[in-house]
C-alpha positions in Angstrom: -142.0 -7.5 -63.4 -140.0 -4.4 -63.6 -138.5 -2.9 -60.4 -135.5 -0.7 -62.0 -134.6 0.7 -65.3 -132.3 2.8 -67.2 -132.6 5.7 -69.6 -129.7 7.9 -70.7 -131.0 8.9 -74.5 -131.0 12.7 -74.8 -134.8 13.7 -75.2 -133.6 15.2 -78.8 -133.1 11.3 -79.6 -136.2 10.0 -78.4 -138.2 12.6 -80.2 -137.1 10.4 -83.4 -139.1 7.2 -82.6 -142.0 8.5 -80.8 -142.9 12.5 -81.5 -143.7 14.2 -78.5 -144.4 18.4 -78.4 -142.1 19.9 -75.8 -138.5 19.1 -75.4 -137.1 18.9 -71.9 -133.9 18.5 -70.4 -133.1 14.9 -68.9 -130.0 13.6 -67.3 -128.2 10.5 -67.9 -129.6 7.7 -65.4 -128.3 4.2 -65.0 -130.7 3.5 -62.0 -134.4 4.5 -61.8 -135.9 3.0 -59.0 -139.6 3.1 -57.4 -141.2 6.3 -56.0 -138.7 8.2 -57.8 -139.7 10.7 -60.8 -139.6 9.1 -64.2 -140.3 10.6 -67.9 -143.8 9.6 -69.0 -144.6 10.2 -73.0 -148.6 10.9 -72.4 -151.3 13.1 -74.1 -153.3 15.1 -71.9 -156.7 16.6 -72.9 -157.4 20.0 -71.1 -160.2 22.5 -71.9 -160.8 20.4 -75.3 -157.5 21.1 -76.1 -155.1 18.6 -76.6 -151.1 20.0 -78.0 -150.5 16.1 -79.0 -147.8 14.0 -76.6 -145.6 15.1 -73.7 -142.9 14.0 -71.9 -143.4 14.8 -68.7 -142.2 14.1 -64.8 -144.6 11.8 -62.7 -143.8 9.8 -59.7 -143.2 5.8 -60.5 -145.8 4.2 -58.3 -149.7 4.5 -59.1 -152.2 5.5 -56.8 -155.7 4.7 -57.9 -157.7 8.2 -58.5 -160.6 7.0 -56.9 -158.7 5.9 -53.4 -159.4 7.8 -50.4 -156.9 10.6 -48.9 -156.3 8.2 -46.3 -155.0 5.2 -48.7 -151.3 5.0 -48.0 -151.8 5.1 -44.4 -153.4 1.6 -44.4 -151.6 -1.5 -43.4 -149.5 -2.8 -46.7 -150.8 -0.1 -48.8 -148.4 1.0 -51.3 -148.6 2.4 -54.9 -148.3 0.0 -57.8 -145.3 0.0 -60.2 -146.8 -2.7 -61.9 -150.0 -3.7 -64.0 -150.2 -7.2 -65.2 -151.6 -6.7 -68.9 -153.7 -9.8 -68.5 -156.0 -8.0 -65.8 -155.4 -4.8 -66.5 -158.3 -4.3 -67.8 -160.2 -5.0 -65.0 -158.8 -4.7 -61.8 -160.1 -1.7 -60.4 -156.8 -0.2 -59.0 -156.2 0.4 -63.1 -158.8 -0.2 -65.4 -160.0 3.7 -65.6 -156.5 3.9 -66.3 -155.9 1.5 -69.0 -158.9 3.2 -70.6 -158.4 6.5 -70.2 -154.6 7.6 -69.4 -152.2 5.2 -71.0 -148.7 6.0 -71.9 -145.5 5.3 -73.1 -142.2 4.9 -70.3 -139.2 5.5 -72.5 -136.2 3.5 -71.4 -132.4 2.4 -72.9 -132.7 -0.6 -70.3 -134.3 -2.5 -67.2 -132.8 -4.9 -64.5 -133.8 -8.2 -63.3 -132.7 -10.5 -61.0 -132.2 -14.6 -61.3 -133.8 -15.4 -58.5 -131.8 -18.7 -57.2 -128.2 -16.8 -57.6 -129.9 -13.3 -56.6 -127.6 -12.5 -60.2 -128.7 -8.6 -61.6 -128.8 -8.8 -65.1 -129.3 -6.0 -67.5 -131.8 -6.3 -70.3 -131.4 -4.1 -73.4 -132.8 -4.4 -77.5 -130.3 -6.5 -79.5 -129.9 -3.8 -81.7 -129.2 -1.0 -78.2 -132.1 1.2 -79.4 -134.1 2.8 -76.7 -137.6 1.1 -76.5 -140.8 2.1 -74.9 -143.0 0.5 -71.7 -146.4 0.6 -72.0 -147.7 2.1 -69.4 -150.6 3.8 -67.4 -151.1 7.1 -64.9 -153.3 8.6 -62.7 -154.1 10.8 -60.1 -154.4 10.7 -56.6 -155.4 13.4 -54.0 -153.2 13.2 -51.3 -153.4 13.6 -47.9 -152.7 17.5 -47.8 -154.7 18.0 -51.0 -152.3 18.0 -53.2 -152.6 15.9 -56.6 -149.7 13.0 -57.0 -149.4 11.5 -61.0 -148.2 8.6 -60.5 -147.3 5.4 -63.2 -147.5 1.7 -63.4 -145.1 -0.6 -66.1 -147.1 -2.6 -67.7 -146.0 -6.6 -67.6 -146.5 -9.3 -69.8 -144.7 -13.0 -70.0 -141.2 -12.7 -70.4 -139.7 -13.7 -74.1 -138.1 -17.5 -74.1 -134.9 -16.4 -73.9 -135.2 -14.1 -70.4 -137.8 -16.4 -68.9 -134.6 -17.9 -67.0 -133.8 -15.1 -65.3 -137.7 -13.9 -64.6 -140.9 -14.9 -65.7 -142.1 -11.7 -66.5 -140.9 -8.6 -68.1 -142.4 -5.0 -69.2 -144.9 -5.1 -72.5 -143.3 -3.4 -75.2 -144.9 -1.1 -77.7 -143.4 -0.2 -81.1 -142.8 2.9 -82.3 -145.5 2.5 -85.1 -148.3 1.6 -82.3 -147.4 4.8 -80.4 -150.1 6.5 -82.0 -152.6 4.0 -81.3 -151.5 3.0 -77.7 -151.2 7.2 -76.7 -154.7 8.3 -78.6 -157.2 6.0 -79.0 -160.5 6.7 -77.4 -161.7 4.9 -74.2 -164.5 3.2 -76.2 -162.0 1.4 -78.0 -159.4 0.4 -75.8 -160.3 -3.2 -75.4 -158.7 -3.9 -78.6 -155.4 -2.5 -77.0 -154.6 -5.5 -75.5 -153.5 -7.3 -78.9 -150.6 -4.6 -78.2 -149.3 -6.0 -75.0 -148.1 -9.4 -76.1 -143.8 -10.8 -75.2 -141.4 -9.9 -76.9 -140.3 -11.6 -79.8 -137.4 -14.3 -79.1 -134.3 -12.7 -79.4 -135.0 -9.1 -79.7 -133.5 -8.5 -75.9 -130.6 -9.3 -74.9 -128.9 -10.0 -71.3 -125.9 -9.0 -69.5 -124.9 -10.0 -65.9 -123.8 -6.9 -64.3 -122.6 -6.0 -60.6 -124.4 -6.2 -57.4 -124.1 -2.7 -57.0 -126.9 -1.7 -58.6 -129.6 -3.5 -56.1 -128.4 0.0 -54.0 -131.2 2.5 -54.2 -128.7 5.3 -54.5 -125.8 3.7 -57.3 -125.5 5.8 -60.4 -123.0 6.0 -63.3 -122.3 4.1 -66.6 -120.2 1.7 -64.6 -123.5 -0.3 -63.5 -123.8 -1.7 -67.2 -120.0 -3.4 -67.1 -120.1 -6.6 -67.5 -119.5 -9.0 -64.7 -119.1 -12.9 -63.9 -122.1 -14.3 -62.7 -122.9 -15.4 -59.2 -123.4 -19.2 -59.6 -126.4 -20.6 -57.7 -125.7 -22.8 -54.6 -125.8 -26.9 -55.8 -128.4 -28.6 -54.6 -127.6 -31.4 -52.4 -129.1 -34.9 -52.6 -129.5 -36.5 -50.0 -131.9 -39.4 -51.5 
């Protein structure tokens, strides 16, 4: 899965591995969690227009379009910040989605957690470069009328060597397939999903960082020091 993620590239940077039209201004932050605005690299067709990719704000959680005003007020009902890419296709929380608003979720790094130890680790390319989530949008009408875009990572298997830390891990999607992932037509989109495959061995990298960052609210370059890892507990034997 992917629950948090970093991203501290200036948009200026960005703009040289995948092009997108407008140019906004983005702080520096070590610590993007759920429900919180994130910047979504999308194309948006409006009046048969269409200006090529954006990067714009939407809120990290999806809400199905098609759901009723009254959604979030239902027992367990919350908004998705993850589609697994082997059903995304057809579960019907994001398969108008996958088909028809897909996206890219630029990031310099995400965070996962061994789950025996409860050890963060942060995940980053080999070579440091940002990379780029695939992921989907859509929108909701809320409660009040309003209209809430909101996103889902998408997750494949996790590469060989971060499977120890979690089994899964966001699908990746080259610069060179930006194109294709932001702008093919609906028709199409089935064969998409050769896109959304793990990451090849190697190419990320982990670091065991503080606890700090499992707070909501932690910020600053000092979450991606380096730390000692927590060790597991032994298991006894008792046979």
């Amino acid at each position: 899965m992917c629950g948090r993620f970093a991203l501290v590239t200036p948009t200026t940077a960005l703009r040289q591995f995948v092009e997108f039209v407008n140019l906004p201004n983005i702080e520096p932050r070590y610590n993007i969690t759920p429900g919180q605005p994130v910047s979504l690299i999308r194309r948006q067709h409006q009046a048969q227009l269409d200006t090529g990719p954006r990067l714009d704000p939407v809120q990290w959680g999806l809400v199905p379009g098609w759901a009723r005003a009254d959604y979030m007020s239902r027992p367990g009902a919350r908004p998705q910040i993850n589609a697994r890419a082997e059903t995304v296709q057809t579960k019907p929380s994001f398969k108008n989605a996958f088909r028809r608003r897909r996206a890219l979720l630029p990031a310099d790094g995400f965070y996962e957690w061994e789950r025996k130890s409860g050890q963060p680790y942060l995940i980053r390319q080999a070579n440091a470069q940002p990379f780029f989530m695939a992921a989907i949008w859509d929108i909701w009408a809320g409660p009040d009328g309003s209209e809430v875009e909101g996103c889902a990572v998408v997750t494949v298997e996790a590469a060989e060597n971060l499977a120890h830390i979690h089994h899964r891990m966001p699908a990746m999607i080259a610069p060179a397939n930006a194109p294709d992932w932001l702008s093919t037509p609906e028709t199409d989109a089935p064969a998409l999903q050769s896109l959304l495959q793990p990451a090849d061995e190697g190419a990320f990298t982990s670091t065991p960082v503080s606890k700090r960052v499992n707070k909501r609210d932690a910020e600053g370059a000092d979450l991606w020091q380096e730390t000692e890892p927590v060790q597991a507990p032994e298991q006894l034997d008792f046979f």
